[in-house]
N, C-alpha and C positions, 0 to 999 in steps of 0.2 A: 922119126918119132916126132907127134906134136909136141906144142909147145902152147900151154891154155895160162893165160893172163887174165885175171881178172882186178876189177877197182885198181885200172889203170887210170892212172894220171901223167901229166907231162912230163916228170922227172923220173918214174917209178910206179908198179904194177905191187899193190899190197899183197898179193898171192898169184904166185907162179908153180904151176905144176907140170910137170915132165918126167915121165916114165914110173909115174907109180909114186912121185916123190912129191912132198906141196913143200913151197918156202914162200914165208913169210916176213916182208918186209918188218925195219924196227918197230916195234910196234910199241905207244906209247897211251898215257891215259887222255884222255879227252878235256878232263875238267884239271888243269894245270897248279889248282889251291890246295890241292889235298896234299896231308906230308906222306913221306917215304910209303908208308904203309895203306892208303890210299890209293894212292898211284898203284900201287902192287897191284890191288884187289880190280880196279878198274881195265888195267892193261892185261892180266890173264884174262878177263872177262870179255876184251878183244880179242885175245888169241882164241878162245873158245869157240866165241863167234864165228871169228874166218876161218877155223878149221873144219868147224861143221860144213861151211860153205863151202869148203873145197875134201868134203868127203872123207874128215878122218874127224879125229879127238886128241886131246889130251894123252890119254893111254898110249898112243902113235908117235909121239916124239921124239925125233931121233937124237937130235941137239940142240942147244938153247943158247946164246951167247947174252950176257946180262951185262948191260952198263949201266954203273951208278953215277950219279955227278959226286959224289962224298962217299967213302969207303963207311963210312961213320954209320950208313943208314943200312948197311949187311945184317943187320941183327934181323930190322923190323924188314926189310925183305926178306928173308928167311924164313920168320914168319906167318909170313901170308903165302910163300911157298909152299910152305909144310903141308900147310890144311889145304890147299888147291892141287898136289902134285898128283898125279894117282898111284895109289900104292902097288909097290910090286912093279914101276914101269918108270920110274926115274931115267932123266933122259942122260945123254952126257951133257955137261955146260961148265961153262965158263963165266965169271963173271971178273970186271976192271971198271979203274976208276977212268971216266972218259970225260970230257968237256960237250956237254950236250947242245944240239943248235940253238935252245931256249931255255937262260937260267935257270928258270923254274917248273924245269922235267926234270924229275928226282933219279927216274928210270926209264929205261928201254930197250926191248927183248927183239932178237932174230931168231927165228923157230926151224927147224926143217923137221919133216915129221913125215911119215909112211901113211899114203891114203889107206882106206877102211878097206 
């Protein structure tokens, strides 16, 4: 069975697909000033992104693992979860409070999800 890597880089491949399956490295927001809820809207907006690119959606998602730098900011992620999850296809996930590699990344998600 292949094995298709793409937005490979030196450390780490942002989307790995194998057997019908895509995973998605943590994926985080881009512009690092936004609060909690910010960050949220910008980082599914990545995940969106590379799922398209690697042939599913949102609606496909098998699991989610969510790390916060502050448990404190669960509310306003939940939030911007709510209005982006799709309905009827909640994935399983997990969320904890972690030490992120840069202070000021509020969050960031690892996705596995079932191609289209």
């Amino acid at each position: 069975m292949s094995i298709q890597r793409l937005r490979t880089e030196k450390r780490f491949s942002e989307i790995v697909i194998h057997n019908g399956t895509v995973y998605l490295a943590g994926q985080l927001a881009d512009d690092y000033a936004g609060d909690i809820r910010a960050q949220t809207r910008e980082t599914l907006a990545n995940i969106d992104r590379f799922l398209a690119e690697a042939s599913s959606d949102k609606s496909k998602i098998l699991s989610v693992t969510i790390y916060l730098k502050d448990m404190a900011d669960y509310a306003g992620l939940n939030l911007e979860w709510d209005a982006w999850v799709a309905e009827g296809a909640t994935p399983a996930r997990a969320c904890v409070e972690a030490a992120l590699y840069d202070p000021r990344v509020r969050v960031e998600m690892s996705v596995i999800a079932a191609q289209a």
